[in-house]
C-alpha positions as CSV (number, residue, x, y, z in Angstrom):
1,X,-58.3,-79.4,13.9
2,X,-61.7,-79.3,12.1
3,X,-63.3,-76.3,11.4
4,X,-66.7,-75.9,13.4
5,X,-69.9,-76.2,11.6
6,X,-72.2,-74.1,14.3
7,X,-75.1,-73.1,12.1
8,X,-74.5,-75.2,8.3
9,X,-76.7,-77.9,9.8
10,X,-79.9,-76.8,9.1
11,X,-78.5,-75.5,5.5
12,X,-77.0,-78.9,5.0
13,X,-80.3,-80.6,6.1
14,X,-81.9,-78.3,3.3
15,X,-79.7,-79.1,0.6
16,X,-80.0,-82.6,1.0
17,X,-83.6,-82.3,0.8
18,X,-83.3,-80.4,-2.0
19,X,-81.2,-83.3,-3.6
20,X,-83.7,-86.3,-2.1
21,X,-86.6,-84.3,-4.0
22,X,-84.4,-84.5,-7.5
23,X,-83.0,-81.3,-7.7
24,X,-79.5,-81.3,-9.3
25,X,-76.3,-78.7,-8.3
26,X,-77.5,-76.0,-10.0
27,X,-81.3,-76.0,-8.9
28,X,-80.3,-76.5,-5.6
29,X,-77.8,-73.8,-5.4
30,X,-80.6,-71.1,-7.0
31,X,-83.0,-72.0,-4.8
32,X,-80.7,-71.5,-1.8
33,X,-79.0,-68.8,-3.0
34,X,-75.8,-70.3,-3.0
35,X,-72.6,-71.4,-5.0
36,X,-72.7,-74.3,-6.6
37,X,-69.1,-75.3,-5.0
38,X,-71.1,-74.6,-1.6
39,X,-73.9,-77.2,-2.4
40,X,-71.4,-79.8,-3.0
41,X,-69.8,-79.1,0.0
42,X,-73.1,-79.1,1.8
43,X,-73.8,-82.3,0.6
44,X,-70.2,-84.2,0.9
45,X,-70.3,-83.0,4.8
46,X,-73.9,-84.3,5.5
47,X,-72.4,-88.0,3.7
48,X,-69.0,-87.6,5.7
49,X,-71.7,-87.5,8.5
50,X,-73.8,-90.4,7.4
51,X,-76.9,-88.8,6.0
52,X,-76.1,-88.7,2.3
53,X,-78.7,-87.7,0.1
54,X,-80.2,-90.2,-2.2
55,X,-81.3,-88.5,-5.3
56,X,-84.1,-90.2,-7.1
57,X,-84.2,-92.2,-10.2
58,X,-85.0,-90.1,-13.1
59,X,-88.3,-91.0,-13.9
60,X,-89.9,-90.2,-10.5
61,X,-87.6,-86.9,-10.1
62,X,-90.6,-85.0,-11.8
63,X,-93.0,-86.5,-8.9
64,X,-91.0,-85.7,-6.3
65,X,-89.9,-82.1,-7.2
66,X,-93.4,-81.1,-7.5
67,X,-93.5,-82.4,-3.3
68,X,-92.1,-80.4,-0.6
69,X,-89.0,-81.0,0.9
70,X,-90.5,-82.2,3.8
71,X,-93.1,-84.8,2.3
72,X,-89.9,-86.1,0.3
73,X,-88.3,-87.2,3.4
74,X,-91.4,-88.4,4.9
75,X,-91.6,-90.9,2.4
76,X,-87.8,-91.9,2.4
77,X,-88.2,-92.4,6.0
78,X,-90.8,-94.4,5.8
79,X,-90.0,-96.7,3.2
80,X,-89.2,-99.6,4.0
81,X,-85.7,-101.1,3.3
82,X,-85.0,-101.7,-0.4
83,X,-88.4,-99.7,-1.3
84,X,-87.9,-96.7,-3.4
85,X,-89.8,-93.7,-3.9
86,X,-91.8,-94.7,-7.1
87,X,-92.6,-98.0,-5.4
88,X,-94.1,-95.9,-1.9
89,X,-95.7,-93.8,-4.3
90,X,-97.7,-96.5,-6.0
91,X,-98.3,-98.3,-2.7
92,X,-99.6,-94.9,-1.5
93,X,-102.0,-94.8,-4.6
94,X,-103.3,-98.2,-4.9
95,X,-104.6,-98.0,-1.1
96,X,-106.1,-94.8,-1.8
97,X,-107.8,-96.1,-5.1
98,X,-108.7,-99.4,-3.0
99,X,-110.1,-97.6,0.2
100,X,-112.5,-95.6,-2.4
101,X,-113.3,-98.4,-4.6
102,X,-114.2,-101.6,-2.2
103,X,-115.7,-103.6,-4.9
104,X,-112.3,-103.2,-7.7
105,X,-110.0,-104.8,-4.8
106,X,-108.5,-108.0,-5.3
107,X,-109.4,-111.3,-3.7
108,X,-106.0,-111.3,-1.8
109,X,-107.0,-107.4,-0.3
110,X,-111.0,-107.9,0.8
């Protein structure tokens, strides 16, 4: 028989948020006010479930811990398949920088 889980969703969703914006065990326990035995378990249970987090690759953890939780997962849910953060970020930039600058896009975007 498994144990119910009434009320660690929302604490599950929030660790793995956590974790999709870069934060490692430790960071994500302070922050929740947890153990760090509790985070992992957090985080096996919402990939037993099928929503594992997907931390970030190292060099756009910075980025992405300086975004809240909830713009992180905007952007992983909106990527498209095989796109990862760093390359939605730089999409997300160049059509800012193009929408301000008409004259600096390339032939292939006017």
């Amino acid at each position: 028989m498994t144990k119910p889980t009434r009320g660690t969703a929302p604490r599950r969703t929030q660790a793995v948020a956590l974790r999709n914006c870069g934060h490692g065990t430790k960071e994500i326990a302070e922050l929740m006010t947890l153990s760090p035995n509790a985070v992992r378990m957090y985080l096996h249970r919402a990939r037993v479930a099928g929503k594992p987090a997907t931390p970030p690759p190292k060099d756009v953890a910075p980025v992405l811990k300086k975004l809240s939780p909830e713009i992180v997962q905007w952007l992983l849910d909106t990527a498209p398949q095989g796109a990862s953060p760093l390359d939605m970020i730089v999409a997300i930039v160049r059509d800012a920088y193009f929408s301000e600058m008409p004259l600096a896009q390339p032939e292939s975007r006017k």
